[in-house]
C-alpha positions in Angstrom: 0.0 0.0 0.0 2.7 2.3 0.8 4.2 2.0 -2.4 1.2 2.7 -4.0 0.9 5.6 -2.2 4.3 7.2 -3.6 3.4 6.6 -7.0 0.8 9.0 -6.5 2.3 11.5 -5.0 5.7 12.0 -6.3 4.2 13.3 -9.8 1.7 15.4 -8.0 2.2 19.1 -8.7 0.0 22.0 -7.1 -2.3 22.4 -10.3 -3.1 18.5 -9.7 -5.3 19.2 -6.4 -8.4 18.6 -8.4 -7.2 14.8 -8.2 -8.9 14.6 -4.6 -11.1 17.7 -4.8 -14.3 15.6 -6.3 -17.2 16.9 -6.6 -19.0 15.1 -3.7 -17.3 18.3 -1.6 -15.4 18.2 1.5 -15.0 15.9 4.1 -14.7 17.1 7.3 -13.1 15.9 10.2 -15.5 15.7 13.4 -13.7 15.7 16.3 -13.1 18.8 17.8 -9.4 20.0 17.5 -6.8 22.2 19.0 -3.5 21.5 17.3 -4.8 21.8 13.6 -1.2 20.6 12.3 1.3 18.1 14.2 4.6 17.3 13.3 6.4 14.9 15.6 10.5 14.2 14.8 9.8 14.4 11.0 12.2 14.0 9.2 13.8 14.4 5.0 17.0 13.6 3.5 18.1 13.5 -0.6 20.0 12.1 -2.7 19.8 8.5 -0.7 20.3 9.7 2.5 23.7 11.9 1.6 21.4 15.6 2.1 19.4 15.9 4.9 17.2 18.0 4.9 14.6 18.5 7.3 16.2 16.8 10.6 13.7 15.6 13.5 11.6 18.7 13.7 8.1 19.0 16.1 6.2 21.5 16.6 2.0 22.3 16.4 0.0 25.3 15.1 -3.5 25.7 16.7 -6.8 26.4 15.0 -6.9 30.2 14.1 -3.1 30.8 14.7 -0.3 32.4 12.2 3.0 29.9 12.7 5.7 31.3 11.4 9.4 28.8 9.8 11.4 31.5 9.2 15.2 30.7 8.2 17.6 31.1 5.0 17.6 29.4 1.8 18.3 25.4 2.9 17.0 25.6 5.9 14.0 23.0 5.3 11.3 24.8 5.5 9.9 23.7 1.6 10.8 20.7 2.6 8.1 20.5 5.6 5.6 22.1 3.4 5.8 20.0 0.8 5.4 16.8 3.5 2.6 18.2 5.2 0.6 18.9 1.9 1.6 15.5 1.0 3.8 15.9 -2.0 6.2 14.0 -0.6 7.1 11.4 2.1 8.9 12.1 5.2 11.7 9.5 6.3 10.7 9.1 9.6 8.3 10.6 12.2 4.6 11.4 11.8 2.6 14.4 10.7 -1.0 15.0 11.0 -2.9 18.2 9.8 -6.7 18.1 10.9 -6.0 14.8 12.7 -5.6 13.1 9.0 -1.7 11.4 8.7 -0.1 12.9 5.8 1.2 9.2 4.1 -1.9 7.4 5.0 -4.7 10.1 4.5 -3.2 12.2 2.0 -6.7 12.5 0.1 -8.3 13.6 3.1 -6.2 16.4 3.7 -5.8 17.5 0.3 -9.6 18.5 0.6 -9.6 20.4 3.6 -6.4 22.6 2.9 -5.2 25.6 0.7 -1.3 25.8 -0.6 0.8 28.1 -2.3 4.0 27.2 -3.2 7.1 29.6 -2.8 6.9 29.8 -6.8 3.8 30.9 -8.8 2.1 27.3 -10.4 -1.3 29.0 -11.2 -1.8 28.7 -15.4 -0.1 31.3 -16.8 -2.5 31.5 -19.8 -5.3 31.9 -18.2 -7.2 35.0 -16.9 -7.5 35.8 -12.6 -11.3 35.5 -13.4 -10.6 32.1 -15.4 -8.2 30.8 -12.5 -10.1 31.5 -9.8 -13.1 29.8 -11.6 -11.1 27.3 -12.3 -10.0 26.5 -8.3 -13.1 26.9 -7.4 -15.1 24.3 -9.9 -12.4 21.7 -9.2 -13.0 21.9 -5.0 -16.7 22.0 -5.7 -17.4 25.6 -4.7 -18.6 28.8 -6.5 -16.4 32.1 -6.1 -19.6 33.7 -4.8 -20.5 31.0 -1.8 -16.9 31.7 -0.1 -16.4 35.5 -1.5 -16.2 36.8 1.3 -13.1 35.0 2.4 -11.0 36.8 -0.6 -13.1 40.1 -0.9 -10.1 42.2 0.4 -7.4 40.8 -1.9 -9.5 40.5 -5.0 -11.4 43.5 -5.2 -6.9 44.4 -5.6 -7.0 42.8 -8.8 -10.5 42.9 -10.0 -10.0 45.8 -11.9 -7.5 43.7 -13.9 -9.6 40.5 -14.2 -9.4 39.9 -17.4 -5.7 39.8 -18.1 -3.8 36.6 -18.5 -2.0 35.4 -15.3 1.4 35.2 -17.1 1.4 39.1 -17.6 0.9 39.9 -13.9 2.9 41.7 -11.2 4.8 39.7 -8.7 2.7 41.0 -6.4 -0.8 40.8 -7.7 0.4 37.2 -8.6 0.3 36.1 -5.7 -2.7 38.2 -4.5 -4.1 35.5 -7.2 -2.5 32.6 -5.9 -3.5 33.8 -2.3 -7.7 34.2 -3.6 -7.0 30.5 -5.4 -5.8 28.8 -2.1 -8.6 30.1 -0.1 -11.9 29.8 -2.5 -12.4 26.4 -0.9 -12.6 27.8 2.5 -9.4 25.7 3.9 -9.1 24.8 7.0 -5.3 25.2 7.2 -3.8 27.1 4.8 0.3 26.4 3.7 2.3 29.6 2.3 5.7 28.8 1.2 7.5 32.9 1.2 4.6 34.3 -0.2 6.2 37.4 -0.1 9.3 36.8 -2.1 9.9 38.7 -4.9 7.2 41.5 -4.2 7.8 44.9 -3.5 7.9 46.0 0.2 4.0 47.8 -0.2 2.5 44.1 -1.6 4.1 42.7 1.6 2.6 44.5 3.7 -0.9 44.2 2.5 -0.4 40.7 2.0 0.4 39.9 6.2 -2.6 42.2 6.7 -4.8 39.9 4.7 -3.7 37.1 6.5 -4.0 38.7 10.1 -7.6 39.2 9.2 -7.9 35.8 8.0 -7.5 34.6 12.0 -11.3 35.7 12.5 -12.2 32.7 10.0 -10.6 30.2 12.8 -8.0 29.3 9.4 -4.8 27.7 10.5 -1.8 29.5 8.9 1.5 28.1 8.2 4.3 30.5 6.5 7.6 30.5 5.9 9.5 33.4 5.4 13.4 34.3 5.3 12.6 37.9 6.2 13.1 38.4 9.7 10.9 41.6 10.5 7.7 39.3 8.8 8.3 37.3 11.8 6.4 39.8 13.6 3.6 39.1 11.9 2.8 35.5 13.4 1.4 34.8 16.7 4.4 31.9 17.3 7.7 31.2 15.1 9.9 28.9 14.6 13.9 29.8 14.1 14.9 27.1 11.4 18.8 26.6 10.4 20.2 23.7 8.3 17.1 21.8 9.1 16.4 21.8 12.7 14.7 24.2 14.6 16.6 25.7 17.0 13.7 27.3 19.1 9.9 28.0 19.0 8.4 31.0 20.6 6.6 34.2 20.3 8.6 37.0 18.8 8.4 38.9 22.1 9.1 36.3 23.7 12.0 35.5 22.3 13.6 39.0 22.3 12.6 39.0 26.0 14.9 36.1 26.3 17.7 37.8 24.9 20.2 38.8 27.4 23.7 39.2 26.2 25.0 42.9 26.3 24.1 44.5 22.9 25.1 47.1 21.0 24.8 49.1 17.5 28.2 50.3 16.6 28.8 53.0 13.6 31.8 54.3 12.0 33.3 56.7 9.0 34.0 53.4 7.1 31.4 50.4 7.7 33.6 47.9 6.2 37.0 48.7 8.2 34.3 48.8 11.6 33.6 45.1 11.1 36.9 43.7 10.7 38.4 45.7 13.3 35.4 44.7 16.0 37.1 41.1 15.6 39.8 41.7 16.8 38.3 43.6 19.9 38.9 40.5 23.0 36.1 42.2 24.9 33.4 41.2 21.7 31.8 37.6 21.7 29.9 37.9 18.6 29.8 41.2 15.6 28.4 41.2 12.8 27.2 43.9 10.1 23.6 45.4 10.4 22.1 47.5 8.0 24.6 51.3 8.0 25.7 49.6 11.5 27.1 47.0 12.9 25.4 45.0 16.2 28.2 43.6 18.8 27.5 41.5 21.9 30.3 43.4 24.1 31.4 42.2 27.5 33.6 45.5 28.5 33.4 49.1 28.8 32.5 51.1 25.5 34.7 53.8 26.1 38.2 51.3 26.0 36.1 49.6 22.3 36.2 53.3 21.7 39.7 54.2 22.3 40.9 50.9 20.5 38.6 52.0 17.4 40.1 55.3 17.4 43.8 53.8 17.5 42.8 51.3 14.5 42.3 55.0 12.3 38.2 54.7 12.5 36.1 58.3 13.1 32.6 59.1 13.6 31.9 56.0 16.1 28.8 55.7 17.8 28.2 53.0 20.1 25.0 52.3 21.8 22.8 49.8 24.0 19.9 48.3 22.0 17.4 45.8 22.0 17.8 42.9 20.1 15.2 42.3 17.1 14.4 38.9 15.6 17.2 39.0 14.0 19.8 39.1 16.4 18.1 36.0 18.1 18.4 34.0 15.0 22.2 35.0 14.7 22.6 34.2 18.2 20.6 30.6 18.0 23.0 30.0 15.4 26.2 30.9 17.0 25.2 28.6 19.5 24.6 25.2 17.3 
């Protein structure tokens, strides 16, 4: 049976949905839940076991929470997607999303969620009307019975509703891909870096859709490898060469920070950096933006002074509070 079971799903792609979507509608599970995903020591590797890339991760997102992977490129997080949605098969461990396992009950789950992939896979020659038509006929649904649920992001790219997918913004792309994933009314919802590639004002209105998606009780699972979107989610995950190294909120976790640190400025950004490592009193520097962040256990005035003596002007060293960011750099410092 299990074989069976991968010869289905390895040449799956997101435009094949409509292979469980029938039109008999949605099967809902019953019980009530609170964890509306599960992952318990999953686990990915490639190339027979040489990459791995998704290494014994767990972690839960409740009903009518934003969960946030957020890491680099290679850190796993497609990976996991891609497993939960059932495109591929873990190695080991066990996932569930609505209480469904994602090897045995792939068809279940494939009813009951929305996904959108980190690249656009909507067809490219057809209109946003056509498209979302489309999505919507193959769940069994009308755009008009779950409107509501994508009336803020379409009435975006109404205006523009004839025009062929393939000659869209990044941004209204995935405003597109966003309305396609939800017309079903999922119950979980998978965004691999939905905002990648779109300009900083289509972010923004994008994480402000899916804050307001939280009243429809939708469980939402994003990855991003922007650190200040990580503000955006109720609870995050801190991913890095597969593992997660910690799960929090993102006030929590900058309340947690307690090394010494500060922002450090200079005439000449690039000499700054090099010379901070050689500064004894410095566990950790790194460039920031126009600045450089150091975790500094010593007086500023002697970092000054040796600054000064290394031929660097205009300094400016001060205490700050540490953003996501710097928690991420730390976490992985400390692998």
């Amino acid at each position: 049976m299990r074989k069976k079971i991968v010869q289905n799903k390895v040449s799956i792609k997101h435009k094949a949905y409509s292979d469980s979507a029938s039109a008999e509608g949605h099967t809902a599970f019953s019980l009530p839940l609170t964890n509306y995903i599960e992952v318990n020591s999953l686990s990915k590797s490639y190339e027979k076991g040489s990459v791995l890339a998704v290494d014994n991760v767990s972690f839960e997102v409740k009903k009518g929470e934003i969960f946030g992977l957020i890491g680099p490129d290679g850190a796993g997080k497609t990976s996991i997607f891609r497993m939960l949605t059932t495109l591929i098969l873990p190695d080991s461990g066990v996932g569930k999303v609505l209480g469904y396992d994602i090897v045995e009950d792939y068809r279940e789950i494939r009813r009951e969620v929305g996904y959108m992939p980190g690249r656009f896979s909507l067809y490219q020659d057809l209109s946003i009307e056509e498209n979302l038509k489309f999505y919507a006929t193959i769940f069994g649904t009308t755009i008009e019975e779950n409107f509501h649920l994508i009336r803020d992001i379409y009435v975006q790219i109404e205006p523009f509703k004839d025009r062929k997918a393939g000659n869209l913004s990044g941004g209204m792309k995935q405003k597109l891909a966003l309305c396609c994933a939800l017309i079903h009314k999922p119950r979980v919802l998978f965004l691999d870096e939905p905002t990648t590639g779109i300009d900083p004002v289509s972010r923004k209105e994008l994480w402000e859709m899916l804050r307001k998606l939280k009243s429809e009780d939708i469980a939402i699972l994003a990855s991003t490898p922007y650190m200040d979107e990580a503000l955006m989610c109720d609870r995050i995950a801190l991913m890095n060469g597969g593992k997660i190294m910690t799960i929090d909120t993102p006030q929590g976790l900058i309340e947690k920070y307690d090394k010494p640190l500060y922002a450090v400025s200079a005439d000449n950004i690039s000499k700054l950096i090099k010379t901070l490592k050689l500064f004894p009193e410095i566990e950790n520097s790194y460039a920031f933006g126009d600045n450089a962040h150091i975790i500094l256990h010593g007086k500023t005035d002697k970092l000054k002074e040796f600054l000064i003596e290394n031929g660097l002007t205009e300094i400016e060293i001060k205490r700050i509070k540490a953003t996501v960011e710097d928690c991420f750099i730390e976490n992985t410092s400390e692998q």
